[in-house]
N, C-alpha and C positions, 0 to 999 in steps of 0.2 A: 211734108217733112215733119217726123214727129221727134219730139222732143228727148224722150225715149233713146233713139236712135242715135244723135246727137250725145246724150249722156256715155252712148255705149262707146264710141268715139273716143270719146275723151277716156275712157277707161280701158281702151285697144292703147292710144298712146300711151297712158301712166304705165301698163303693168305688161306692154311688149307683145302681147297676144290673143286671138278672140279667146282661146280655152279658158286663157286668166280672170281674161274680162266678163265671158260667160258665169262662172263659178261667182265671181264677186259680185254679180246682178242678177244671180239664182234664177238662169235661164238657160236653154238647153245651146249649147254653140251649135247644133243646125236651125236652133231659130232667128241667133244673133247673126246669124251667116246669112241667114235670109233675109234680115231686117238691111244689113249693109248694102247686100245685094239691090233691094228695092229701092233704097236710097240712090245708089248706083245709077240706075236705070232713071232715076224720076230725073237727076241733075246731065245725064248723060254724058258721064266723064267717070273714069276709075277714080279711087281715092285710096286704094291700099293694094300693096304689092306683097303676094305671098310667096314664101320662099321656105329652106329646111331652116334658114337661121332664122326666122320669124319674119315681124310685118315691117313693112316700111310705110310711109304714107308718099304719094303721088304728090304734084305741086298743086295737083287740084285736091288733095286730101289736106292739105296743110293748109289751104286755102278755108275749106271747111272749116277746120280746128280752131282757127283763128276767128270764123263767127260763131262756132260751138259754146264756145268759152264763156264769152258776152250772154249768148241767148241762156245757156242755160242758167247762167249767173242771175240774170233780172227774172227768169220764170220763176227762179227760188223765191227773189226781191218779191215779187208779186204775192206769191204763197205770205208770205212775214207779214207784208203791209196788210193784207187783207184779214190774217190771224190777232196784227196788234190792233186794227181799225174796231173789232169784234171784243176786243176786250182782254184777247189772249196775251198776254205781259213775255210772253218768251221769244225767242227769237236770236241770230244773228248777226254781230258786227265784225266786218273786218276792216281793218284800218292798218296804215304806214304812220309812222312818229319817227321825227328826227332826236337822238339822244337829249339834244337843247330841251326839247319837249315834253320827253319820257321822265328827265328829272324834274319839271315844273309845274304846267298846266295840266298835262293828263293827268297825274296821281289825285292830285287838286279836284279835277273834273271826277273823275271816276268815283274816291269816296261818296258822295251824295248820290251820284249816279246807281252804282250795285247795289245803296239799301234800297230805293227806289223802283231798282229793274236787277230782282238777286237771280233770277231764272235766264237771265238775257246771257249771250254769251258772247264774250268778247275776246277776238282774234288779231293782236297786236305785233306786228313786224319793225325790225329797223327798216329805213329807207327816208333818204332826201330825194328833192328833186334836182337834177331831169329822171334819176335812178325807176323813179315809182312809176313814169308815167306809163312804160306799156304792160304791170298792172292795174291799174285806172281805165286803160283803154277795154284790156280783156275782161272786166268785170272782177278780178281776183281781190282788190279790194274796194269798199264804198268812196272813202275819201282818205287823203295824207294830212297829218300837220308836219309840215317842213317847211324850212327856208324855201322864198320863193324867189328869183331875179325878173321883174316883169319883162327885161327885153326878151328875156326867151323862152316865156308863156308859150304852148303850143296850140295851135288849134282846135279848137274842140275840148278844152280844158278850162276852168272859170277860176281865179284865185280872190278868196275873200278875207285880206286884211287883217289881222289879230293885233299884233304886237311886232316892235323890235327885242331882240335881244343883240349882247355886247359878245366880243369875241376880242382874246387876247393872244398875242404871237408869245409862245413859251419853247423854253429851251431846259436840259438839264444843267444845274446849279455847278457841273464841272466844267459844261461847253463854254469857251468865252466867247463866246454870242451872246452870252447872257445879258450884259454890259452891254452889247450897244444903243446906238440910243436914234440913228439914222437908218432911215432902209440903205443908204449905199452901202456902211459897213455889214447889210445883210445879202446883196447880190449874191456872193460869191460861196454864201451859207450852205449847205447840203439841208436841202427841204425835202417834206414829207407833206402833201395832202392829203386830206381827209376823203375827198370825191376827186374825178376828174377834172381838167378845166373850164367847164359849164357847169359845174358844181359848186353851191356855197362853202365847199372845204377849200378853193381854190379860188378867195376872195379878195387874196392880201396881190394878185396879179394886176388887181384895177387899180390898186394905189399905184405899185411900183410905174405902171402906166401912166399915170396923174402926175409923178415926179421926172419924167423922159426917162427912167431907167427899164430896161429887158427884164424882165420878168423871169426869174429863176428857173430852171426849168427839173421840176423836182426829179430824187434820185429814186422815191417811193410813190407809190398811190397807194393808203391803207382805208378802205371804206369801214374797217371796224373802229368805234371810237373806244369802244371796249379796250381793244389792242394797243391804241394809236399814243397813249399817255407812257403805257411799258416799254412801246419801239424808245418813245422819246428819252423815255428812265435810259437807257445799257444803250446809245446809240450818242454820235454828235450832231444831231440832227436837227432842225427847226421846224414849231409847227405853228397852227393858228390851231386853238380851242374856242368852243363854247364859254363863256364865263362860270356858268353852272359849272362844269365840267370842271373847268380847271378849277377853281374853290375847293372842289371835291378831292380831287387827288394830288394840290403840289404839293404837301404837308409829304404825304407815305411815299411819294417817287420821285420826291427833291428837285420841282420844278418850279423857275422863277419864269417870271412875265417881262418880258422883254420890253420896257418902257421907251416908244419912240417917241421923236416928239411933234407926231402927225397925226389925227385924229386914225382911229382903223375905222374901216366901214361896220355898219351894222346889220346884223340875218334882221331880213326880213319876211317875221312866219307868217304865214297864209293855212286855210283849208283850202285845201285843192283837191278839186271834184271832177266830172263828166260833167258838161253844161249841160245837158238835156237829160241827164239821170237821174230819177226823180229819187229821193233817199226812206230809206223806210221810217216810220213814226220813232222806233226806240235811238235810229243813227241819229235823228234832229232833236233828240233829248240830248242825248250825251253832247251833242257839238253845244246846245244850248248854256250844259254848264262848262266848256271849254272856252266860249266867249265869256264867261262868268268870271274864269280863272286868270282869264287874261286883260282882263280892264281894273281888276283887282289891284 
């Protein structure tokens, strides 16, 4: 099984066809035809279905794609480690950051970090978890900083402890929710989280559980936190923030903090990684001054 072949794969899935995929790995498509073909043949199972409307992949092609991904992800990893172990300073990072993060310890970490490593290249996504994990799994990126919940760590994943951060329940300064000052006068609230239910945007579920009350059952899911402070501006709606976050923006979109009088829970950030994936020399710099930013 060559590597090669694997890459082509992945680039029949992104661009919909071998001609496509051919032209963009400057090789001839009755050779990529032929490489498939062999592939084919060595696993003895189809993995792509040709048609006049283009390619589909088979469940054994999708099967493939899904260790494609990975493999050719750490072949890269290997190429980097072994270029920084040699002296070579350049290289790629890709990483997940929870907004909590992207305004705090990254910026913090990164300064020192690009005088250090200006050639290195780093590839920064939003994502919390559970969101990140089957990029983590497929190799798409090295590791997340995001809130972690340890009950629902998944297998094959390691979280390593940083910090807490605070998160405050905000409403707009016209909604009278603003004023209250109990979660029962908030049941009945129209909410907004940030993540799904196994998400830290949907953390304020384990109080109302701690006080015998049902847990809201929101009217929205907004994963952008970008968005998520505007819905709250032009909307009656209730949400839980980051504290960074909310600092940042209730001045310009006129949101007050909803002061209960029950402690809220606190994100608990983590790096979360692959247990068994070994991280290349410039990825355990940067995290080195992210545990830096964070004991700070």
């Amino acid at each position: 099984m060559k590597i090669q072949t694997l890459v082509a794969l992945l680039r029949i899935e992104a661009l919909g066809s071998i001609r496509a995929a051919a032209a963009a790995l400057h090789v001839s498509q009755p050779a990529l035809t032929q490489a498939i073909q062999q592939l084919e043949e060595e696993l003895g199972a189809q993995l792509l279905i040709r048609s006049p409307s283009g390619i589909a992949f088979t469940e054994y092609g999708r099967s493939v794609l899904r260790h494609a991904r990975l493999m050719v992800s750490e072949t890269q990893r290997v190429k980097e480690e072994i270029a920084q172990m040699r002296g070579d300073g350049a290289g790629h990072i890709r990483l997940a950051a929870s907004p909590a993060i992207s305004l705090s310890l990254l910026p913090q970490a990164l300064r020192p970090f690009t005088r250090k490593f200006p050639q290195v290249r780093v590839h920064c996504i939003d994502g919390v978890s559970p969101m990140v994990h089957p990029a983590l799994r497929s190799g798409a990126i090295d590791f997340a900083l995001t809130p972690v919940r340890a009950d629902e760590l998944e297998t094959g994943l390691v979280a390593e402890w940083l910090c807490e951060r605070e998160i405050v329940v905000a409403a707009h300064c016209d909604n009278p929710h603003h004023r209250a000052r109990s979660l029962a006068e908030l049941v009945h609230a129209r909410w907004v989280h940030a993540t799904p239910s196994n998400g830290p945007g949907a953390a304020i579920d384990a109080l109302f559980l701690k006080a015998g009350l049902e847990p809201p059952t929101p009217v929205m899911v907004c994963e952008s936190l970008l968005a998520l402070p505007e819905i709250v501006r032009d909307t009656d709606f209730v949400t839980t923030l980051p504290e960074a976050l909310f600092q940042r923006v209730k001045q310009s979109h006129g949101l007050r903090q909803i002061e209960l009088s029950v402690p809220l829970p606190k994100l608990q950030i983590a790096i979360l990684r692959m247990e068994h994936v070994p991280l290349t020399p410039v990825a355990q710099e940067l995290l080195g001054w992210v545990r830096q930013a964070a004991q700070a």
